[in-house]
PATOR-723766 format. One line per field, with one value per residue (C-alpha): residue in three letters; x, y, z. Coordinates in steps of 0.02 Angstrom, whole numbers. Each point is the difference from the previous one (the first is absolute). Example, Ala and Ser with C-alpha at 12.3 -4.5 7.8 and 13.67 -1.06 7.14 Angstrom:
# residues 2
r: [ALA / SER]
px: [615 / 69]
py: [-225 / 172]
pz: [390 / -33]
# end
This chain:
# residues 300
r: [UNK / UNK / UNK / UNK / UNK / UNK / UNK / UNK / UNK / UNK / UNK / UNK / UNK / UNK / UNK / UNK / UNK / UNK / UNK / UNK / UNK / UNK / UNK / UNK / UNK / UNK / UNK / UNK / UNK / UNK / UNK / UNK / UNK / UNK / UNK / UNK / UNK / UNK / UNK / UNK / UNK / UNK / UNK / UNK / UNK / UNK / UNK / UNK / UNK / UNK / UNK / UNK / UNK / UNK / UNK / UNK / UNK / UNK / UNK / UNK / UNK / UNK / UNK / UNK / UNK / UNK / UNK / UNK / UNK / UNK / UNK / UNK / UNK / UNK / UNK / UNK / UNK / UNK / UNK / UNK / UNK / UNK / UNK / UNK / UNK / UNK / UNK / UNK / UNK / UNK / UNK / UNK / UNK / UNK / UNK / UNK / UNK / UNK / UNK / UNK / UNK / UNK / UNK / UNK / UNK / UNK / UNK / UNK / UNK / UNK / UNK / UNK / UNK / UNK / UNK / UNK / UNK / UNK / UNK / UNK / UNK / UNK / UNK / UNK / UNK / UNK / UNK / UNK / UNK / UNK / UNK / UNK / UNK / UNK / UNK / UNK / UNK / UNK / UNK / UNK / UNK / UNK / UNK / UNK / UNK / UNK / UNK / UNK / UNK / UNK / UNK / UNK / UNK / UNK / UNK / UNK / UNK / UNK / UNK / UNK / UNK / UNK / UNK / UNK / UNK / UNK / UNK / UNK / UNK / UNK / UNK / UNK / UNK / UNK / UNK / UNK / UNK / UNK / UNK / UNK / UNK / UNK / UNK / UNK / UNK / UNK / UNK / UNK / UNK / UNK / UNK / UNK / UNK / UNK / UNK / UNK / UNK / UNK / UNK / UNK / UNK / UNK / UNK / UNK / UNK / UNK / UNK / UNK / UNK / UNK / UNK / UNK / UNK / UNK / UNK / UNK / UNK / UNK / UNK / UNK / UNK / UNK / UNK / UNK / UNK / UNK / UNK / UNK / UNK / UNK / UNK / UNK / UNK / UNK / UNK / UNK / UNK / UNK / UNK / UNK / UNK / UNK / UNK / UNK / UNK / UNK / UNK / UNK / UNK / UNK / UNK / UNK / UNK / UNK / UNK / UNK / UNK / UNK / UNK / UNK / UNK / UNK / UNK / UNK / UNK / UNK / UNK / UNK / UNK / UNK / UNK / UNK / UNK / UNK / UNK / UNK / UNK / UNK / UNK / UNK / UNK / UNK / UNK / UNK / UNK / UNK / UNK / UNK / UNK / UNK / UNK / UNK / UNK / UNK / UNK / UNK / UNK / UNK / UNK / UNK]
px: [-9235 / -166 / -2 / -102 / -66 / 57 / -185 / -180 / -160 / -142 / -159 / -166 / -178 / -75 / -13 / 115 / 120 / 169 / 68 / 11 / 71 / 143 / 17 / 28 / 120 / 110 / -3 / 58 / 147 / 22 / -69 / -94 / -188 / -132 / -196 / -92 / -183 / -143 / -93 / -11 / 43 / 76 / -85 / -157 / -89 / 116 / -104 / 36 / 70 / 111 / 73 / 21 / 128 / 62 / 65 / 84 / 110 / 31 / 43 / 104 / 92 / 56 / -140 / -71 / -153 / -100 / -175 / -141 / 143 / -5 / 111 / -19 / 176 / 125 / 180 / 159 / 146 / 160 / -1 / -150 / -183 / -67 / -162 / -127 / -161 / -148 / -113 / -131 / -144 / 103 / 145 / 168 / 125 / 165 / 124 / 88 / 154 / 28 / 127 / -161 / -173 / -105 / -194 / -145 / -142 / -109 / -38 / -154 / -53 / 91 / -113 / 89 / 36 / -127 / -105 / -146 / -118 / 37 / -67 / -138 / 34 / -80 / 111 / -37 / 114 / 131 / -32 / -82 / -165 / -28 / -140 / -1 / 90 / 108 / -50 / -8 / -150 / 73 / -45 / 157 / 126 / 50 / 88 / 98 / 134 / 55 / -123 / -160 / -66 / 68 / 187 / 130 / 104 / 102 / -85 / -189 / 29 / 64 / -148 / -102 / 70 / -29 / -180 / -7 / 79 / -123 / -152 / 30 / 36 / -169 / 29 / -22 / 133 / -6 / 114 / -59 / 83 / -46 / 158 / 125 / 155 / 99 / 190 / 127 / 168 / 80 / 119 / -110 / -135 / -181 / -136 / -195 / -164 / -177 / -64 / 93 / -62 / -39 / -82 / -126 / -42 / -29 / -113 / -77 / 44 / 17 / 158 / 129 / 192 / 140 / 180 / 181 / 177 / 150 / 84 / -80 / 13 / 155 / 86 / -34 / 106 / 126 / 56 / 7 / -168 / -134 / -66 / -192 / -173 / -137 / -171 / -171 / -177 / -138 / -189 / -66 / -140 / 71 / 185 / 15 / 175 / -24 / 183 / 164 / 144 / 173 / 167 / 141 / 138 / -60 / -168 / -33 / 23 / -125 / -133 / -66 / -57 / -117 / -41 / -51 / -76 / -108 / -19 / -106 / -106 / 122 / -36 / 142 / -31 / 41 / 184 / 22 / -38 / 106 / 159 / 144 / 180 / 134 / 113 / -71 / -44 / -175 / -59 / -7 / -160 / -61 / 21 / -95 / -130 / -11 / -7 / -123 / -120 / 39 / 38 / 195 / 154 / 77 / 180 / -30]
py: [-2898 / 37 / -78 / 109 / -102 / 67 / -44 / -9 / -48 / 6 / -79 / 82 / -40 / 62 / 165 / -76 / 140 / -116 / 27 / 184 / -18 / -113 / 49 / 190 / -60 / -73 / 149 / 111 / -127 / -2 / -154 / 15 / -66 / -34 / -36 / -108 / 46 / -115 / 169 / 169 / 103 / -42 / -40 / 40 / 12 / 181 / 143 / 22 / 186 / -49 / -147 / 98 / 93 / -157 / -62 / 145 / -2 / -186 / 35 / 140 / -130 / -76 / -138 / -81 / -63 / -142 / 19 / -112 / -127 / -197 / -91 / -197 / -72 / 18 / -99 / 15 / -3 / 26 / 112 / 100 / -37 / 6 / 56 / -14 / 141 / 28 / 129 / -26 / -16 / -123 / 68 / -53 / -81 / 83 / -32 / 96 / -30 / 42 / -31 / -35 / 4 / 49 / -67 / 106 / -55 / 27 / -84 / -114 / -71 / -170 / -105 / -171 / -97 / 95 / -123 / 90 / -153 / -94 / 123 / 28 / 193 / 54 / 98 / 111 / 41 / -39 / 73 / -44 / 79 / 80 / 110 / 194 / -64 / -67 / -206 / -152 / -92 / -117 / 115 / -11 / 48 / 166 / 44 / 171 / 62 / -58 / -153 / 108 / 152 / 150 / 68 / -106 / 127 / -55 / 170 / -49 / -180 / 92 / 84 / -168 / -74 / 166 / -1 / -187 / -3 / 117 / -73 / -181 / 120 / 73 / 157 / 73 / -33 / 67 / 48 / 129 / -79 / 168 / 70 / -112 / 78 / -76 / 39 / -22 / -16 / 85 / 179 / 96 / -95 / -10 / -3 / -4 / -34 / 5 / 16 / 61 / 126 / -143 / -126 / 173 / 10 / -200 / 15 / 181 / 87 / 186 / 56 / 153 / -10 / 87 / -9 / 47 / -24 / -38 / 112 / 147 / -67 / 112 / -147 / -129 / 127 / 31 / -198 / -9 / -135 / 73 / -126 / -33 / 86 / -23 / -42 / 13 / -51 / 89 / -25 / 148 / 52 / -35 / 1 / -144 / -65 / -185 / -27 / 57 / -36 / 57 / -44 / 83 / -6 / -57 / -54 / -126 / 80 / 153 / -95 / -31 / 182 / -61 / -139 / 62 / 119 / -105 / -120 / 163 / 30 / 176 / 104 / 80 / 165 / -62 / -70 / 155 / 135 / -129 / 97 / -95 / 47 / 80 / -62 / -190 / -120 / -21 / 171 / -42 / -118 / 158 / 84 / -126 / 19 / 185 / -56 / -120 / 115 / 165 / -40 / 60 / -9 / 129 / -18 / -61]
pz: [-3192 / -111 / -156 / -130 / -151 / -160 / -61 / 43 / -58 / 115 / -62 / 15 / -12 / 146 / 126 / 94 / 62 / 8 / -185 / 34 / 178 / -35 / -196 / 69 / 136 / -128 / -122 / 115 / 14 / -178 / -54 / -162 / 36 / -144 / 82 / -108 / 29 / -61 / 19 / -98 / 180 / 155 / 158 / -78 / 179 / 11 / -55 / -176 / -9 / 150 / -85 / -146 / 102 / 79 / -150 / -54 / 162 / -23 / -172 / 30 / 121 / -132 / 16 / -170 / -38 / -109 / -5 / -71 / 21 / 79 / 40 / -96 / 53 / 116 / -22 / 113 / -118 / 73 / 135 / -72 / -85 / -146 / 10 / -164 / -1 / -128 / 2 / 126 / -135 / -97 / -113 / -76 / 129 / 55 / 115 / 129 / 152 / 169 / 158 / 111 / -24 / 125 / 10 / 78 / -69 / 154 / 155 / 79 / 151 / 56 / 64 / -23 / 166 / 110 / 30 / -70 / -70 / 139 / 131 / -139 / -34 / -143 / -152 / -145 / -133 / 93 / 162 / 140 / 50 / 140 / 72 / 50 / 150 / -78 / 42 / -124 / 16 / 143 / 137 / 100 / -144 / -47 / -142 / -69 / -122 / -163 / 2 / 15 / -102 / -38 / -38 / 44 / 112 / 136 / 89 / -42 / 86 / 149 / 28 / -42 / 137 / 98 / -35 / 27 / 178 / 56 / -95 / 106 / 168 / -31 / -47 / -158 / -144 / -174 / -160 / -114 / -175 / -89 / 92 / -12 / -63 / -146 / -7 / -156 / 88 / -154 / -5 / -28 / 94 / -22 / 92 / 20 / 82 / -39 / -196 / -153 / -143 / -88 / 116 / 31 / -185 / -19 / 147 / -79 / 165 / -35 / 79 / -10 / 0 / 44 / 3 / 55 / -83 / 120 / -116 / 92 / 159 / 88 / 107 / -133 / -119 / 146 / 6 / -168 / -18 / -92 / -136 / 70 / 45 / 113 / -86 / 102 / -50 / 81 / -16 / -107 / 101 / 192 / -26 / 89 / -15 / -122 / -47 / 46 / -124 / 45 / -104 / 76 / 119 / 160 / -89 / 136 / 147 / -70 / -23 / 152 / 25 / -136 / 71 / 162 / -94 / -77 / 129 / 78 / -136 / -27 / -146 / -122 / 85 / 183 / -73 / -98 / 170 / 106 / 36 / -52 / 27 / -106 / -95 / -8 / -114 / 70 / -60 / -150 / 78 / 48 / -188 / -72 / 111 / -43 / -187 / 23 / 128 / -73 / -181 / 0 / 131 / 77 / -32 / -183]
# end
């Protein structure tokens, strides 16, 4: 038997994706959730105008949200808690209750009982440092995943220990970070790789955009699941694919024609004259590209 909680607060302050995995899981089952966010978005790593979007859904899911809200007490009364929140500059106190609360304030490396400073491996922030072959400064260890750089993805360590397999079999192993994928397990999911609009404008990149509603997509209207769009960011003068963005059913199994895409250096143009099949959800990868290359869609 599955017992659904009547309540649920998850608790926020990070891009972390778990609040909106599990808090939209138990929606759907009809248990009212309330996200306190320390924030003024979620995941703020998302691409703004796609979060935008994301939050409707979750929203219209019946989700609700606290922003510029933290957390100062927790207390388990009876068979709930009582949890007491300010605003996160500082504000008047109030109190609110819950069946469960859930906590996903982020993650980071675990580094306790490795044996590090006794085998006199050197760490930084929290993470062990490694060269571009991925080995600490004692010659003979290696080290890879969640304890090193970069995203921690069960699918980027993978390919760490890919890359550093081969590198200490001589041959020649390497991860290209700028295309790791990064899944939301949510319904509808999301998805992404490379830059977003804004990360391009921070770093005074000139790009162009395009973009593609599920709602116009022919099988995502046919099963009934068309809440999402595909975003892509393209360098202005090469159309070089930068970013792929995709929230949407199916969100991250599409993305890896974007990857791959990018992995080769593809431009908007090559996705958008790449024939893809009809009906499926993965033309709508192929509409954005058209937006993005061409300035407007075809079936839009």
């Amino acid at each position: 038997m599955l017992y659904v909680w009547k309540s649920l607060s998850p608790l926020t302050d990070t891009s972390y994706n778990l609040f909106a995995e599990m808090g939209s899981v138990y929606a759907r089952l009809g248990t009212q959730v309330t996200v306190v966010e320390f924030l003024d978005k979620i995941v703020p790593t998302m691409d703004s105008e796609v979060r935008r979007t994301f939050l409707r859904v979750l929203e219209k899911q019946g989700l609700k949200f606290k922003m510029t809200t933290k957390v100062t007490k927790g207390e388990v009364k009876g068979d709930g808690v009582v949890l007491t929140t300010e605003p996160s500059k500082g504000g008047d106190a109030t109190s609110m209750e819950a069946e469960t609360v859930l906590v996903s304030i982020g993650r980071r490396p675990y580094l306790t009982g490795l044996g590090l400073e006794e085998a006199g491996i050197k760490t930084e922030r929290g993470r062990v440092v490694i060269d571009d072959h991925f080995r600490t400064n004692v010659p003979s260890v290696y080290a890879i995943g969640d304890v090193v750089h970069g995203p921690m993805l069960a699918h980027k360590a993978e390919e760490d220990g890919v890359a550093t397999a081969e590198i200490i079999a001589g041959k020649k192993g390497h991860v290209n970070y700028a295309t790791v994928p990064s899944i939301c397990y949510t319904h509808p999911e999301v998805a992404s790789v490379g830059i977003t609009e804004d990360e391009a404008k921070a770093k005074g990149i000139k790009v162009k955009t395009g973009k593609f509603s599920f709602m116009a997509n022919s099988r995502a209207r046919a099963v009934d699941d068309a809440d999402g769009v595909v975003k892509m960011i393209a360098c202005a003068e090469t159309d070089k694919l930068l970013g792929a963005h995709i929230m949407g059913p199916s969100a991250g199994e599409m993305i890896h024609e974007c990857v791959l895409a990018m992995e080769y250096g593809a431009s908007t143009e090559d996705l958008a004259r790449t024939c893809h099949g009809h009906p499926t959800l993965s033309e709508a990868v192929k509409e954005a590209a058209l937006a993005t290359a061409f300035g407007k869609p075809i079936h839009m």
